[in-house]
N, C-alpha and C positions, 0 to 999 in steps of 0.2 A: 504493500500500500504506500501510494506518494504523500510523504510526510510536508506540512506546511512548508517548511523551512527548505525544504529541497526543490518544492517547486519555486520558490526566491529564488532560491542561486538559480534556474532554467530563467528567470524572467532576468536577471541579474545579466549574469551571460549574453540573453538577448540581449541588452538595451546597451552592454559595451559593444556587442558588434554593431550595431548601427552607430555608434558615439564618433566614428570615424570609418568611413566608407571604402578609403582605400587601402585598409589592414587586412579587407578582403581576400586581396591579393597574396595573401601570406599562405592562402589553404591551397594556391593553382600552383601544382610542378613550373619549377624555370622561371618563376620569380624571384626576386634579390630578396625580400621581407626578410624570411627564414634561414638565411645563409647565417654560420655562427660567423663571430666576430673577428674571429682568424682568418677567414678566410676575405671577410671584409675588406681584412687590414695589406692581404694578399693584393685583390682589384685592387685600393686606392693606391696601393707602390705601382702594380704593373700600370692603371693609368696616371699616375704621374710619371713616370718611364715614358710615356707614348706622349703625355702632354709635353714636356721638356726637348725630346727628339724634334719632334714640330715646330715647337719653335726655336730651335735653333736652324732650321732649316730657313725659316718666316716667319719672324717676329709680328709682323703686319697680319698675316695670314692666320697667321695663329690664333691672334686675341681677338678675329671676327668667327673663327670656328668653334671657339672657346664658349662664346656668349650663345651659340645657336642649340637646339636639338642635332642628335648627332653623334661622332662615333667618340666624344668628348665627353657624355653623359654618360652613367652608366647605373640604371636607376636610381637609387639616392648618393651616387658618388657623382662629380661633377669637378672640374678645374677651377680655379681664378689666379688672379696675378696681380701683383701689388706693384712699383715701380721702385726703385731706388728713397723715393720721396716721399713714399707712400700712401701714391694716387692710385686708386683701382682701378687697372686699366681692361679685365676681363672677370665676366662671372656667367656658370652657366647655373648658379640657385639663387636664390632668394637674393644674394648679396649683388647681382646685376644692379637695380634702383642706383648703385654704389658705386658704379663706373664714371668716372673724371674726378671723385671729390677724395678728396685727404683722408684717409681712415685711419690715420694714425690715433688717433685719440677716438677709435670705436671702441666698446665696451662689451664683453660678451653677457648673458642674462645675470652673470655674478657681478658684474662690474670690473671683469680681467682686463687688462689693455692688450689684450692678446694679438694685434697685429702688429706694434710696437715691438710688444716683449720678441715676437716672431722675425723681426725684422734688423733688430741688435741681433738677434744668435746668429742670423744668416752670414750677417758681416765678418762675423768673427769662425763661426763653422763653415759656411758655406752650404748646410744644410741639416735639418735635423725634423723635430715635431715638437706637437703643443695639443694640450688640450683645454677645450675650454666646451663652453655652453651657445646651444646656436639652433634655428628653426628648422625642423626637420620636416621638409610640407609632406612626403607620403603620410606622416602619423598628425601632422597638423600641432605640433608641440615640439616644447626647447627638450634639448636634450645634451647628454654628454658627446661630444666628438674629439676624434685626434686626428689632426691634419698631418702630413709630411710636406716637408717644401724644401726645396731646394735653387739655390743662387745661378740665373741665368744670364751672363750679360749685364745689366743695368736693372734686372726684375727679379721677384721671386715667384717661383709657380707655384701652386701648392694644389692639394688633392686632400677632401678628411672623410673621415668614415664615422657612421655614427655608433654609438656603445647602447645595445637595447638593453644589456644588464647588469645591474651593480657588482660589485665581486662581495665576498661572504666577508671580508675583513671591514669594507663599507655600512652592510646591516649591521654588524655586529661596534663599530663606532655609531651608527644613528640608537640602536638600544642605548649602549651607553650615554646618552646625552635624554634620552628620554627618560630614563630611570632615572638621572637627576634632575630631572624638570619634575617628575611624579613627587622624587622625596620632599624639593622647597615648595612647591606649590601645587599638587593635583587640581584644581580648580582650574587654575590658569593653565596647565601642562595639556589639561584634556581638550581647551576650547583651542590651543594652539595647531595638537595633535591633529584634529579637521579640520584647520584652516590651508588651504593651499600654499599662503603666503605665511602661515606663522612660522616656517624653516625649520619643519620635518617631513616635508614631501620633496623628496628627492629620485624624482626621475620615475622607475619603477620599485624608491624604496620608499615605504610610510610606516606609523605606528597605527597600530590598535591595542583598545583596552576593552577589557571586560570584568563585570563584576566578580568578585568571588560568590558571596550572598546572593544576588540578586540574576545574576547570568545573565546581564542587560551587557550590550555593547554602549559603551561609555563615548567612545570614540573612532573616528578611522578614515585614516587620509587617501582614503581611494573609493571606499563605499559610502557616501551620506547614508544614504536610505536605509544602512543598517542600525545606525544608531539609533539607541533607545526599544531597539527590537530584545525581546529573549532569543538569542541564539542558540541557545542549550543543546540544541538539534541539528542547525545545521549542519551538509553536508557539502563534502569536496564535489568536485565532480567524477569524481571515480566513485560519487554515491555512499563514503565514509565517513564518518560525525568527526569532527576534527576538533570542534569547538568543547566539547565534553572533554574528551582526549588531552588537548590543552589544561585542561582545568586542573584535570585529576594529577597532571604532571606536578604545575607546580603547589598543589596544594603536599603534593606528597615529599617534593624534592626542595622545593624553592624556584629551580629553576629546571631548565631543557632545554630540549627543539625536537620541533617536529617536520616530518616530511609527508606533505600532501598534494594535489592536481589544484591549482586557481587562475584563475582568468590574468593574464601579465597586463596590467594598465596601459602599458606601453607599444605592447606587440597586438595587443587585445588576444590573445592565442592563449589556449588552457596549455600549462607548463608547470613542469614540476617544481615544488617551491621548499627550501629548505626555510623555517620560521624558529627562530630563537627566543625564548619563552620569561621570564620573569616576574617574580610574586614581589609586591610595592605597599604592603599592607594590606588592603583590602580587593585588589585590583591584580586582572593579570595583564601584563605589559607584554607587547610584541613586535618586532620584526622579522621579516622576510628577505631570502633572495632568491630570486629565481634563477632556475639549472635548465641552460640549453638540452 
């Protein structure tokens, strides 16, 4: 028999695959979505390889093949070129808008100066990488990327790839900083924890809390609609109660983790998710990371 709580997660599930239309994409053979991050990072070397050949053949030629669709794009990887002066002279994403004007003093969504910082190493390496935060339109949100670039002539090319997920040593620093937000102030900790902007929604990383007593979802930076619910019952999508499971961890240990099937915010794709567990008084504290 279908348990309340399990047809949520099916309506749940639904309403993140429509929250963005072209994550689609991610279930059809031979699309980029689902490629892991290795191999990402593979395409953006091999086309910055191809984009740098080019132009050193036609610098001219280059930065109009750059800007266009083309064999310069490569689903969410793409080129651009910065200038000695730090005029953007080609883009074929978002950053186009950004061709003729000074980007030196751009800001990535943390406030990095990452073309700057990008443009001193160049001088001095003659080529390296950087990571920062930057719009990723297949998923329609900022996300983590690392770019490679390297010193051509009077420019620098660069090529980045985006990161759909955090690594386990990242959840396990946002726990930490959440369990000291719970100790000085749970009141404030919890209204932050759902806040998009209160600076614990990081990417595909968030907290949730839930009651001990009460088995209410207190909080959770990826699902509103669960809050305030009893989750007691809910299930993974592999149709296992996770939320009980959790419970019974840390009431019995203090802490854990647990391994279960949940929709990635990021990917929108059901993916296995390693979540690290915490008892904070009356409350249990949690993060996750997802496993390609």
């Amino acid at each position: 028999m279908t348990t309340p709580t399990s047809s949520l997660f099916a309506i749940i599930t639904f309403l993140m695959g429509f929250a963005c239309i072209p994550a689609l994409a991610a279930d059809v053979p031979g699309t980029n979505a689902a490629v892991p991050a290795a191999e990402d990072a593979t395409r953006a070397q091999a086309l910055l390889d191809r984009a740098v050949e080019h132009y050193r053949r036609s610098s001219e030629k280059s930065l109009a093949a750059f800007c266009r669709a083309g064999e310069f794009i490569d689903g969410d990887l793409y080129v651009y070129v910065v200038d000695a002066n730090g005029v953007m002279q080609a883009s074929g994403g978002p950053s186009l808008a950004l061709v003729g004007r000074d980007v030196r003093n751009l800001k990535d969504a943390n406030g990095k100066l990452f073309i700057k910082e990008m443009l001193d190493d160049a001088k001095i390496h003659g080529a390296g990488s950087i990571e920062y935060r930057w719009l990723n339109r297949e998923h329609g949100k900022v996300e983590r990327k690392i770019a490679y670039y390297r010193k051509e002539a009077d420019a620098i090319v660069a090529v980045g790839y985006y990161i759909p997920r955090a690594a386990p040593e990242e959840a396990k620093a946002l726990m930490a900083r959440a369990v000291e937000a719970m100790t000085k102030d749970p009141r404030e900790a919890i209204v932050r924890f759902s806040d998009m902007n209160g600076g614990f929604v990081e990417d595909d990383l968030y907290v949730f809390v839930v009651g001990l007593d009460d088995n209410i979802m207190h909080a959770h930076g990826a699902i509103p609609r669960l809050i305030g619910r009893n989750v007691a019952d809910l299930h993974d999508a592999d149709g296992k109660p996770i939320i009980r499971r959790m419970l019974d961890i840390v009431r019995a240990k203090g802490s854990g983790k647990l391994q279960y099937t949940w929709p990635n915010p990021v990917t929108h794709k059901k993916e296995r998710k390693t979540t690290y567990l915490r008892r904070v008084d009356g409350y249990l504290v949690a993060v996750g990371h997802y496993v390609p």
